[in-house]
Each structure stands twice: as C-alpha cells, then as structure tokens.
C-alpha positions in Angstrom: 16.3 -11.2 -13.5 16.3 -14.9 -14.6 15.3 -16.9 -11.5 17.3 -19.8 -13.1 20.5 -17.7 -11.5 19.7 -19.1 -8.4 20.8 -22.6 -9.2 23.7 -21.9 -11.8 26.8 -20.9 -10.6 26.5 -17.9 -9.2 30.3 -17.0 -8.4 30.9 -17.7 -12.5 28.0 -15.6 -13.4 29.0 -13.0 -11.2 33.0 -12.9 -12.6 31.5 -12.5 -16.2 28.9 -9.5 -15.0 32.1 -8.2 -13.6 34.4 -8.1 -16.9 31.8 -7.3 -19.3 31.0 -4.1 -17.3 34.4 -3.1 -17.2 35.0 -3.4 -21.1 31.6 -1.6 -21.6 33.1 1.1 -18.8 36.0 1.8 -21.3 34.3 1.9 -24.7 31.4 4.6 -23.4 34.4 6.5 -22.6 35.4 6.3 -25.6 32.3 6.7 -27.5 31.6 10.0 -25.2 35.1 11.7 -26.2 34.2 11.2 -30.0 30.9 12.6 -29.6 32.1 15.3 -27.1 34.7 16.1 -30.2 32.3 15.9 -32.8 30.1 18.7 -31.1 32.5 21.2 -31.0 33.7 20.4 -34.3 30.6 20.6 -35.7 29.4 23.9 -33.8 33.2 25.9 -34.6 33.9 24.9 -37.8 32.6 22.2 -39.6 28.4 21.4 -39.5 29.2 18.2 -41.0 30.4 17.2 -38.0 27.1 17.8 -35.7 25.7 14.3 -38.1 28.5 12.4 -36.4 27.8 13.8 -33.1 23.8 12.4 -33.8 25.3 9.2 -34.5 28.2 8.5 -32.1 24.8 10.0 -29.4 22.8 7.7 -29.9 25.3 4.5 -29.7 26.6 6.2 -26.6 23.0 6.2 -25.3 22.9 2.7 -26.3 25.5 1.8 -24.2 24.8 3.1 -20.8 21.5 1.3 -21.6 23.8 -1.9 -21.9 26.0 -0.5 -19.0 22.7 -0.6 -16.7 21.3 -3.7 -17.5 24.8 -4.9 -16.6 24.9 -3.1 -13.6 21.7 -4.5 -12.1 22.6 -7.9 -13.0 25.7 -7.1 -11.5 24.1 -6.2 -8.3 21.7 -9.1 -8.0 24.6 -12.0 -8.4 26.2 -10.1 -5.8 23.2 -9.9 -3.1 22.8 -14.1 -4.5 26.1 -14.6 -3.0 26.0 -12.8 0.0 22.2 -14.3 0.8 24.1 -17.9 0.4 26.9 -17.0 3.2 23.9 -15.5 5.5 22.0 -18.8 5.1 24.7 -20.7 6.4 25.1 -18.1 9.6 21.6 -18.5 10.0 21.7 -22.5 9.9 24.2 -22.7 12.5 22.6 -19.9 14.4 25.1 -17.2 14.4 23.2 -14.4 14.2 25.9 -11.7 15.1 25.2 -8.8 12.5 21.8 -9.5 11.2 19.2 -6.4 11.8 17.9 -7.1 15.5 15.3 -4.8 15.2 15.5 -3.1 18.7 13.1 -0.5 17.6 10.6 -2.6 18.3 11.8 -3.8 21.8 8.6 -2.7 23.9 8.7 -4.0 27.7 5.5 -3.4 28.0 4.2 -6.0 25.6 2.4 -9.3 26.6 5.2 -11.5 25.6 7.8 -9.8 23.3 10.2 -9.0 26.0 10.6 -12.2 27.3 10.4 -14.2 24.4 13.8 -13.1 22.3 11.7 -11.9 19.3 14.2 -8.9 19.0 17.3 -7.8 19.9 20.7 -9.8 20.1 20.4 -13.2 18.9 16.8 -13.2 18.6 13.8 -14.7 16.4 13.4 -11.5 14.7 17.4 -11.8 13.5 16.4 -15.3 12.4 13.2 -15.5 10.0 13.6 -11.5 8.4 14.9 -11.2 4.9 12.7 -8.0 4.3 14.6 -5.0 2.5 13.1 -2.0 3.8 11.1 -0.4 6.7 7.9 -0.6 5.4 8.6 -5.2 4.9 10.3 -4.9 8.6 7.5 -2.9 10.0 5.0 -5.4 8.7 7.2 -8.4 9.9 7.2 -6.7 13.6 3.8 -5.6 13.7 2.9 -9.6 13.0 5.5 -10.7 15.7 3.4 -8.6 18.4 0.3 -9.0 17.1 -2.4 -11.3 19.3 -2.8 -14.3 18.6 -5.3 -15.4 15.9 -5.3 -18.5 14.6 -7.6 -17.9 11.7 -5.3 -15.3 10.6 -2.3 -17.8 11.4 -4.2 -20.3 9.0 -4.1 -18.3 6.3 -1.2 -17.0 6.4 0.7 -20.8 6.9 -1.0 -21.9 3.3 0.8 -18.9 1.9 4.0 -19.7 3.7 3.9 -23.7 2.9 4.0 -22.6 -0.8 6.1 -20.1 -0.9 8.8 -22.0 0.6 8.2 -24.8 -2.3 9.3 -21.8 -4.6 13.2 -21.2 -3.9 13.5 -19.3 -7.1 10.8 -17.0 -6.5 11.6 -16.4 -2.8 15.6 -15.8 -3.6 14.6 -13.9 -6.5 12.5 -11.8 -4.7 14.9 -11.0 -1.7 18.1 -10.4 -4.0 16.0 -7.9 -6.2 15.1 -5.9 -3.2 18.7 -5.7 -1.3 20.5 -5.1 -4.7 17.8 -1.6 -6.0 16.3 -0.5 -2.3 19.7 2.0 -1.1 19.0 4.6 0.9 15.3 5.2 1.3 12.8 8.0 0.8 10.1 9.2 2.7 7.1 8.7 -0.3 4.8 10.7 2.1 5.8 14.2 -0.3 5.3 12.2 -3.4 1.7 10.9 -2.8 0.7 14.2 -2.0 2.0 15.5 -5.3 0.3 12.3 -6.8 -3.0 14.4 -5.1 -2.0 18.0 -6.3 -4.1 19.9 -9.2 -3.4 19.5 -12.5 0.2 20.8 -13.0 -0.4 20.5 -17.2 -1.1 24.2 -19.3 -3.0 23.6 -22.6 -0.3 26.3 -24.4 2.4 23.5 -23.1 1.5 21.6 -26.6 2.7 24.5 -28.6 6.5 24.3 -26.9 6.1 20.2 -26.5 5.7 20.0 -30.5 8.1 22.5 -31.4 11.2 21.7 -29.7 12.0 18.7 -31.2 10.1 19.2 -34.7 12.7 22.5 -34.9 15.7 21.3 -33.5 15.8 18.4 -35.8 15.4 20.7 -38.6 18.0 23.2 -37.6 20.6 20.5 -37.0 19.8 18.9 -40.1 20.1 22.4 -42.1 22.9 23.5 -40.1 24.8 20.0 -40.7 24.5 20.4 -44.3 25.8 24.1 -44.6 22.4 25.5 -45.3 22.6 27.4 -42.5 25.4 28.5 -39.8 25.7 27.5 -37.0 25.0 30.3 -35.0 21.0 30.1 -35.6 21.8 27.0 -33.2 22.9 29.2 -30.8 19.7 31.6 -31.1 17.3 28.1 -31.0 19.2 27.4 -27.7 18.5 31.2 -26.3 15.3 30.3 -27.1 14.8 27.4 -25.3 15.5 28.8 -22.3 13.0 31.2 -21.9 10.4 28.4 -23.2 11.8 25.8 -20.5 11.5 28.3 -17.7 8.1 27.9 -17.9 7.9 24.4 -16.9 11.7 24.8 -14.1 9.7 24.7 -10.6 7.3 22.3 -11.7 9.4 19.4 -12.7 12.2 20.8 -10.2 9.5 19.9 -7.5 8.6 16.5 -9.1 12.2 15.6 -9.0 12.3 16.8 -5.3 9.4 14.4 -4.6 9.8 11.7 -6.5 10.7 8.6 -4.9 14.3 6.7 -5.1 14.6 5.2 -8.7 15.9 1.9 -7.0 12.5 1.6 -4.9 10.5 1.9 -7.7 12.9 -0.8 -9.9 12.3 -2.7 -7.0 9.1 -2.5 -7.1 8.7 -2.8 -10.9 10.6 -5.8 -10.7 8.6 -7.5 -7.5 5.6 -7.2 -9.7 7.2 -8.9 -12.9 8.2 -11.8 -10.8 4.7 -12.2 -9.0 3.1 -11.3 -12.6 4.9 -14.2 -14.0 4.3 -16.7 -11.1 1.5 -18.8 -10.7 0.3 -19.3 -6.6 -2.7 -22.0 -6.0 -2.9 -20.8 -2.3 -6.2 -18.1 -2.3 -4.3 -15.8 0.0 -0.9 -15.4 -2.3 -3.5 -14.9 -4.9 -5.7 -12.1 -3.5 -2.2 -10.4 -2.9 -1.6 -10.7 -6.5 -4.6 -9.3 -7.4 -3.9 -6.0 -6.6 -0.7 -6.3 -9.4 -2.0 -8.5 -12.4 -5.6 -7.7 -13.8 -8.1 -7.0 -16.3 -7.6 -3.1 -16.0 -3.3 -3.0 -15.5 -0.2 -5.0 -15.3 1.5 -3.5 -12.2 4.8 -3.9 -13.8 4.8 -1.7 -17.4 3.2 0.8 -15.1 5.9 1.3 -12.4 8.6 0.4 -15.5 7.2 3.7 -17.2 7.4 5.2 -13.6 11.0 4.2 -13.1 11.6 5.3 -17.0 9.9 9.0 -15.8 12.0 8.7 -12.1 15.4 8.5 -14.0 14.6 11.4 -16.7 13.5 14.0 -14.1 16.1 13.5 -11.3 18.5 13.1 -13.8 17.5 16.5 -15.5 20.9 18.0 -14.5 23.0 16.1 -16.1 25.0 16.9 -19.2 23.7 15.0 -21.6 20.6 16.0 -21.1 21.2 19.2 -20.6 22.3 20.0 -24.3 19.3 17.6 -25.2 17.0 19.4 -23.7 18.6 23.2 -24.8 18.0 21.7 -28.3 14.8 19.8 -28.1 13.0 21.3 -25.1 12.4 17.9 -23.7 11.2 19.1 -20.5 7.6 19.8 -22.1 7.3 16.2 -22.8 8.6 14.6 -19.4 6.1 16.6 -17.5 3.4 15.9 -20.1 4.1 12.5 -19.8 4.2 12.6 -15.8 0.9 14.2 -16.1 -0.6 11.6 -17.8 0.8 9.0 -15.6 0.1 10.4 -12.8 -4.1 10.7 -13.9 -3.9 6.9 -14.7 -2.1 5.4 -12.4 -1.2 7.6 -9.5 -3.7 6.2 -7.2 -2.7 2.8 -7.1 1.2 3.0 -6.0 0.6 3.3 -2.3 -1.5 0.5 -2.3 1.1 -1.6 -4.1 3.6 -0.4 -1.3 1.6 -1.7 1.1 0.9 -5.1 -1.0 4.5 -5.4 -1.6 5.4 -5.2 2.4 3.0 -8.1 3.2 4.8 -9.8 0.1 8.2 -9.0 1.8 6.7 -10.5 5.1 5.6 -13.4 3.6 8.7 -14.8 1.4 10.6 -14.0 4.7 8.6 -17.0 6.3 8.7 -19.4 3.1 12.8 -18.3 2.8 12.9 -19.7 6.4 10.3 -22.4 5.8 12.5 -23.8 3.4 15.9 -23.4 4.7 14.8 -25.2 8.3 12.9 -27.2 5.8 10.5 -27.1 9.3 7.1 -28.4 7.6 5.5 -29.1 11.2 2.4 -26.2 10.7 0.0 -26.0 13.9 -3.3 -27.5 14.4 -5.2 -25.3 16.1 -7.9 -26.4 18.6 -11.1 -24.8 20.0 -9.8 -26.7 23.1 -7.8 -25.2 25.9 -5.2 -27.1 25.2 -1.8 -27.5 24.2 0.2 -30.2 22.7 3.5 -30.3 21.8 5.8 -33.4 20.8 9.5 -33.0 20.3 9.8 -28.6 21.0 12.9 -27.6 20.8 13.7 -24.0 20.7 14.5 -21.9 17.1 17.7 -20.0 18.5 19.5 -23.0 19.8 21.9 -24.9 17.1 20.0 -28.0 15.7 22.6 -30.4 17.4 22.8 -28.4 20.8 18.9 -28.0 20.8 17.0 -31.1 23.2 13.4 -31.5 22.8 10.3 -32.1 25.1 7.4 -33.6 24.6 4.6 -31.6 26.6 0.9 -32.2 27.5 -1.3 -29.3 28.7 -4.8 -31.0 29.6 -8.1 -29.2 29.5 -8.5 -29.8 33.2 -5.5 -28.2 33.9 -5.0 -24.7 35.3 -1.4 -24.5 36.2 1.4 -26.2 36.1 4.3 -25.8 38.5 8.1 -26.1 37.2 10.2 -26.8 39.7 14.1 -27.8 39.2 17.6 -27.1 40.1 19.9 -23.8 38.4 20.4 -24.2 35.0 18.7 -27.1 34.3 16.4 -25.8 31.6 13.5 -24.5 33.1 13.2 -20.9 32.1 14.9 -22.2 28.4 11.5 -24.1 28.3 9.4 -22.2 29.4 10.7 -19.6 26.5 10.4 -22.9 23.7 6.9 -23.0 24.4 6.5 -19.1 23.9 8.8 -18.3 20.9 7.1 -21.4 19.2 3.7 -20.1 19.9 4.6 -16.7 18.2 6.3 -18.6 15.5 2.5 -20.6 14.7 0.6 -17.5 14.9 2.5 -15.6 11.9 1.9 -18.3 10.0 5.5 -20.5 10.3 5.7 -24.2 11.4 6.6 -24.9 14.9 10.2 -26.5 15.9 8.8 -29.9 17.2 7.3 -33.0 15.6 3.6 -31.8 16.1 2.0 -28.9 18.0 -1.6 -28.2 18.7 -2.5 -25.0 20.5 -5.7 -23.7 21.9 -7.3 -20.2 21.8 -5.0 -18.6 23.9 -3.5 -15.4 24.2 -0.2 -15.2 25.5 1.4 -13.3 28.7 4.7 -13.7 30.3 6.6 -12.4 32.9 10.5 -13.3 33.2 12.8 -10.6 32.4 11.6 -7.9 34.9 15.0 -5.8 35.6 14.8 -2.5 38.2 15.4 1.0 36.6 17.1 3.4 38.1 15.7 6.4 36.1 12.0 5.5 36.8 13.0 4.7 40.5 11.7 1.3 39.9 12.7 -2.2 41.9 12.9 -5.6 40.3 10.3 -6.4 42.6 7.8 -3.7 42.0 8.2 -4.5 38.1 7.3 -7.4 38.6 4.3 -6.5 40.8 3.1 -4.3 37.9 3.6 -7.5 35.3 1.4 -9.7 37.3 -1.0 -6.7 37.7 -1.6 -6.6 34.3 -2.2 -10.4 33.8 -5.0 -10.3 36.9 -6.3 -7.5 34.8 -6.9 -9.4 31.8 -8.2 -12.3 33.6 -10.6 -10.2 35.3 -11.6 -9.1 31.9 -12.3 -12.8 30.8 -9.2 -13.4 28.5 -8.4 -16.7 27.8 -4.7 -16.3 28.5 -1.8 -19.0 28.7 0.9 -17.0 31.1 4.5 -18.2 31.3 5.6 -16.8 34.8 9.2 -17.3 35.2 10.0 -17.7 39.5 7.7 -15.6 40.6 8.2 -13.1 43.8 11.8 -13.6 43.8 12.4 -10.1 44.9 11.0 -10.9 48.6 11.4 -13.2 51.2 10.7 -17.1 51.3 7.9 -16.9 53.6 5.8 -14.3 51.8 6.7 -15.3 48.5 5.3 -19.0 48.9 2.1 -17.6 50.8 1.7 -14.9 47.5 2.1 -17.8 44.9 -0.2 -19.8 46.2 -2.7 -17.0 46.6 -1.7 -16.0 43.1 -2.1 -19.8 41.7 -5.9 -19.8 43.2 -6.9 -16.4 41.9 -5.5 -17.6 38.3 -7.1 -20.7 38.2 -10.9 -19.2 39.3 -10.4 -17.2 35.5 -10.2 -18.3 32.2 -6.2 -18.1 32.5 -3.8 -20.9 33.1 -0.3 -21.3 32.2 3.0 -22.1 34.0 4.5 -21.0 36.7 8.4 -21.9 37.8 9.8 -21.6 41.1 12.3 -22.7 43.4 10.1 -23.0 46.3 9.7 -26.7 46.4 7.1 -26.3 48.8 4.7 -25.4 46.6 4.8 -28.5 44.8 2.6 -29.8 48.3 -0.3 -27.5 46.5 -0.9 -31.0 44.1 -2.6 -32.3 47.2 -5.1 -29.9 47.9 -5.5 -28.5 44.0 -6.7 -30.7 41.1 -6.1 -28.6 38.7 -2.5 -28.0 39.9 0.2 -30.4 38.3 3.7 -30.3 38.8 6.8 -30.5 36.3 10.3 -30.8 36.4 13.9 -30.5 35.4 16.5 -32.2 37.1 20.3 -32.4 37.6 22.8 -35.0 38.3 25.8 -34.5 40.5 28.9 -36.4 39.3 32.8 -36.1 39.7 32.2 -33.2 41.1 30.4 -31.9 38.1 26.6 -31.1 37.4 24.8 -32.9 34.3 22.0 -31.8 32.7 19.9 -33.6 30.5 17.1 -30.7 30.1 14.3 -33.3 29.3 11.1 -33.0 30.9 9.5 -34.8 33.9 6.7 -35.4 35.9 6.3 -34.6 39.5 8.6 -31.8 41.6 12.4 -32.0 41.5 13.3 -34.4 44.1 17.0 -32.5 44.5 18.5 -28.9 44.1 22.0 -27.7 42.9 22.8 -24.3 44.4 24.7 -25.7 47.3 27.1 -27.3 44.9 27.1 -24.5 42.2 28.5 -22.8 45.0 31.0 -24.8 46.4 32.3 -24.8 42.4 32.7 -21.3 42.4 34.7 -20.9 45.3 32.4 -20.6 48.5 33.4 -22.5 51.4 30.9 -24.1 54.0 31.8 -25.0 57.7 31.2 -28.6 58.6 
C-alpha cells in the first residue's frame, strides 16, 4: 500500500474501496454465470461454446484479481481508521480494551509486578502496536529483560528515527492488523521446509503434458474436430496422473502457513525494501531482507502466490482447471524449487520481522507522545531526573518531580501522609527506567541513570492456595534482593512500606537493620515508610537521606500537591482520613 494514505483522507478513501468492491462483487457474478453456461453448452451440445468459456475464464480470473487487490486495500483503510480512534484512547490514557498481556504477568520478576508493565491499564497496553505473538513476545521479553544500557542505546537511535517516519510506522502496523487473522503454528511448515526432496524426475513427463494436451483437445474439440467426449476420457485420465502427486501437496497445504502471514510479511519487506534508515541498527535489520543475493519481498510474493494455489486446491475453479491441465505437477514443481532456494531464510525473516514489529511499536509511541527526552546513561551510580511524571497518568492530571540520587547516597527514606503520592513515585521512577532501557524516551525533561539493575517490592498480596501471608511474601521479596546484593549486583530497589505486616516496634528495629545491611553492598534505592521514626536514622547514617510528600488539611478536606521535598513529613493524615469516613474519636 501507498504510504501517502496515511495523510489523505482516509474516511473518503475508504467509502470509494467500499463501492468499487461491491460493483466488482456483482459483475464476477455475472461473468461466472456466463462462463458456468458456456461450459456446459459447449460440453452437451455445442464445442463452440468451450472458446467462450476460455474467454469469459480468463476475464473472470481477472477480476477476482481486481476483487483482491480491492479487498486488501479495503482492509488497510479500515485498520487506518481504527489505529486513528486508538491513538486518541491512548492519548488520553484510556486504555480499556487494548491487549494487557497478562500472560506475561510473572510475580516473581525483579520489577514487573510492581511496575504496571502488564495487565489493566498498564505500560504494556500503552506502547504495543505489534500484530502477532511472535512481535508481542518480543515486546515482553524486552520489557523484563535487565537492564542494559548499551543495548538501550542502540535500540533508542532506531526508535528516534523511526518515529520521524509516520508513514512507514502506520504503514507498517495497518498492513499487519488488516492480513495477520487467525494465526498458525509455522513449527510443521519449517520442518517440511527440512524434508527430502518430495520432486520425481518422471513428474516432467505429466507436468508437460497436461497442459500441452488439454489445450489441444479443447482447441480440436471447440472446432468440431473432435467430440466432446475425448474431453471426458482426458479428464479420466488426469485423475489417475494427479493421484500421484494428492498426499504430497495435500500435506504442503496442511503445512503451509496462513496466506495473510505471509502477505504480511511480503508486504513488511516491500515497505522496508523501499525505505531508506541512516540509523546502523534499522539497517542491520534490513539486511537480512534487501541484498546482493535476494529481495525478501518477490520471494515471499511467489510464496504467497504458491500459499493461495495449494490451499486453494479445492475449489471449483481449480478443480476443472486442474482435471484438464493437470496443474498440480506444476505447483509442486514449483514449491520444490522454492523451497531449495529460499526455504532456509523465512524463519529468520520471522524473527527479523518481530524485532521490526517491536521496534515501530516504540517510534509509533515516540511520535505520538512526541516524548523526545532519550536517557543519558552514566557509568556513575547515579540517577537524575528533572520534571518525571509517570506514562499512565493523563498529561494534564500527571505532576512532575525533579529528583537527585547522589553518588554518596545509599538510601533514601520516603516518608509522607496516605495518598499523598509516595508509592505513585516511587512507581514513576520504575516504569520510566523500563521505558529507557527498551530503547524509548523517558516522561521528564531530562533523565540520566546509572548502571543499575532494578528490584522492587510493593504489591506483595497473601495466597490462600500456597498458604502464604502478606508478610511472609514479603519476607521472601526482600530475601531475594539480600541475595543479589550478596552476589555484588549493583541494584537500585524501590521498597514500597516495608514490614507492614508486623508490629511497629519490630518493624522499625528490622528496617533499620535492613537499611544498614543494604547500604554495606553495592545496592541502594528507596525505601518508603510510615514510621517517621526512622527518619532519626539521618543523624547517625550519612548515606541515609530523607524525602517527602506532604498534605494539607483545609475545610475539612485533604490537599495534595504530590511534589517532592526534602526532609521527613513534618505531619500525617490518617487520623483525619478517618474521621472523613465515618469513625468517631472520644475527646
């Protein structure tokens, strides 16, 4: 498809598809009842008839060729418009009904649990636009992977110029949703790709003759030369000729992949063919498509071409076709040859064509945000962040921090009142990490980031079935952080009011205890609590710093402003949530 669509109007385009189709809808109909009548015409009673049949066949073939080209254009004005309505969920962040990718939910992981990359309104719903499992595995296997920033680098070039190339990126997305329906496992059809030759030498002497003598036998029977019922002995022929070649092709056909995967991917590799990318990584990945020894797209054309013939094989047309010209030689002759060429290349090009997927994902989102801020990454344990807002909150709801991590620094204690934006930022800081080390800008004004690897430790829920407690889940989170600090991992942790699940007493004495033991590894991170005591450990711990959020009571109503500040809370909340929400105190 023209990328130009993507800037025309689309709606107009899309009512023209839409009326042409229909009129070419009502003259194949057509054009198939005179042929149909021609046949038997011209097989009963008059030969003469059988020349018609030849014609009004091949201008009926010519049409559904039309019909399909209309079809697919069809499709991909329709996928234009419904990307442009899903753009503008995604700008106001109403994510309900995108893809959440809960597969991939793993509470187990180092920070993915915590962080909102999948489920219900999460980061995962928010930057994918890939169209199949293979893209969406890719895009979730980058989300969890660990952090790497000369990976991330790489990857950012490709993303900051992708997202200069609307018409490439919308191009590629629409192709993908309008062909990819339904997918097939290709696992069955690379092993046939691997199979012996499936090609008899005495296949040439069938593959010549059908054709060369049907031709001749309509053309004599047409003219009267001959009857017609030498027609009817070619066909009984046939069959015995074609059974000779059934259970191979009826196993290709069984095998062969989805004819809308490989358009798809036919059509992926004319757009990259035809693009030009300055950024060495997009180029490397086209590579693999466009070079000296094959152009990726006439391949997987002739494959799609092959795809549609042989799953196809049952239908009528072809059917009396291939009774009368014994085509069935010449498709498995021809998938033979194919598959010698070119059949060890496709699964690589899958696997190309997911990163691809991945990777305009990041530039379509790049460019909608039109987010630009890309990560400078430090050899320095530090972090610096000005302006980090959070990617899931509504641009005009979200409030941004400016935030300072310092070399020197080990922890940092949060400390504030209920609901005033503690955990929230705590989660900014994560998700926006994540977001820098697949390669997208960060949601802030500038952000540099050390070589950390990230843990957290927030959502830690009992379960019943396992005969777990809150508490004890958490117990086994911080376990595995103190295991990766004693194996010298340079790990920024984000731990969300640790202890809760025991009393006050034991719970300050274990933080604190906790806090020391961090801060004598290579970790450091933050830590939020309610126990305002611990903010006394900034006396005694130099590499302690506290951090707040605070509230402001007023007309009987609590204010937030969610910013940022230095030094512990000076005030707490919970008494007057409470007497909001009904509970009386004696005075």
């Amino acid at each position: 498809m023209d990328t130009a669509y993507v800037s025309q109007d689309i709606l107009g385009l899309l009512v023209k598809a839409k009326r042409k189709g229909i009129i070419l809808s009502i003259v194949r109909i057509a054009v198939f009842f005179v042929m149909a009548a021609a046949f038997i015409v011209g097989v009963t009673d008059r030969p003469l008839f059988l020349l018609l049949f030849l014609l009004s066949l091949t201008g009926f073939v010519y049409l559904i060729l039309l019909f399909n080209k209309n079809r697919d254009e069809t499709a991909f004005l329709s996928e234009l418009v419904i990307m442009e309505e899903e753009k503008k969920k995604r700008a106001s962040r109403n994510l309900q009904g995108f893809d959440p990718g809960t597969e991939f939910m793993d509470k187990g992981h180092p920070f993915s649990n915590d962080l909102d990359i999948f489920g219900s309104h999460s980061l995962f719903q928010l930057i994918n636009h890939t169209v199949n499992k293979g893209g969406k595995a890719k895009l979730a296997s980058w989300l969890l992977s660990y952090m790497n920033s000369n990976l991330a680098t790489e990857r950012s070039g490709a993303v900051r110029e992708l997202s200069s190339k609307p018409g490439f990126i919308s191009s590629f997305e629409a192709t993908g949703r309008a062909f990819i329906k339904g997918e097939k496992s290709k696992i069955d059809f690379y092993n046939w790709l691997k199979k012996p030759k499936i090609w008899r030498s005495f296949y040439y002497f069938p593959m010549i003759l059908g054709p060369v003598g049907g031709v001749i036998l309509l053309f004599l029977a047409g003219v009267g030369m001959i009857p017609s019922v030498w027609v009817g002995a070619w066909i009984v022929l046939g069959l015995f000729f074609l059974t000779l070649v059934f259970k191979s092709l009826h196993e290709a056909s069984q095998v062969f992949p989805n004819q809308g995967d490989i358009k798809t991917f036919g059509k992926w590799a004319s757009l990259i063919e035809k693009s030009d990318f300055a950024d060495p990584y997009l180029h490397s990945l086209k590579e693999p498509i466009k070079n000296e020894n094959f152009v990726a797209s006439k391949v997987l054309k002739s494959l799609e071409q092959k795809t549609f013939m042989i799953q196809n094989r049952i239908n009528l047309m072809f059917v009396i076709f291939n009774l009368i010209f014994w085509i069935d030689f010449f498709l498995l002759w021809r998938a033979e040859i194919w598959r010698k060429k070119f059949g060890s290349h496709i699964a690589g090009w899958e696997v190309v064509f997911d990163t691809w997927q991945v990777l305009v994902s990041l530039g379509a989102f790049t460019h909608e945000e039109q987010n630009h801020t890309f990560p400078t990454w430090s050899r320095d344990k530090t972090i610096d962040a000005k302006n980090l807002k959070h990617p899931l909150i509504a641009k005009e709801k979200s409030v941004g921090n400016d935030f300072s991590f310092h070399e020197d620094t080990k922890t940092i204690l949060l400390t504030g009142s209920n609901m005033s934006g503690k955990t929230t930022f705590m989660r900014t800081l994560g998700i926006n990490m994540v977001m820098a080390n697949i390669g997208l800008g960060t949601m802030s004004e500038s952000f540099i980031l050390g070589p950390f690897q990230l843990f957290t430790s927030m959502r830690n829920t009992d379960n019943l079935g396992e005969s777990v407690s809150s508490f004890y889940a958490e117990l086994a989170r911080i376990k595995q952080l103190l295991s990766k600090a004693e194996e010298g991992e340079t790990v920024f942790f984000l731990l969300d009011e640790i202890l809760k699940g025991t009393n006050t007493a034991d719970r300050i004495m274990g933080s604190g205890a906790l806090i020391r033991q961090l801060a004598a590894s290579n970790c450091k991170g933050i830590i939020s609590t309610h126990d305002i005591e611990l903010s006394q450990l900034e006396n005694n711990l130099d590499y302690l710093v506290n951090k707040s959020f605070h509230s402001e009571i007023m007309d009987d109503k609590i204010h937030f402003d969610y910013k940022l500040k230095d030094g512990p809370c000076p005030s707490f909340n919970a008494h007057k949530l409470m007497e909001l929400m009904g509970i009386r105190f004696s005075k």
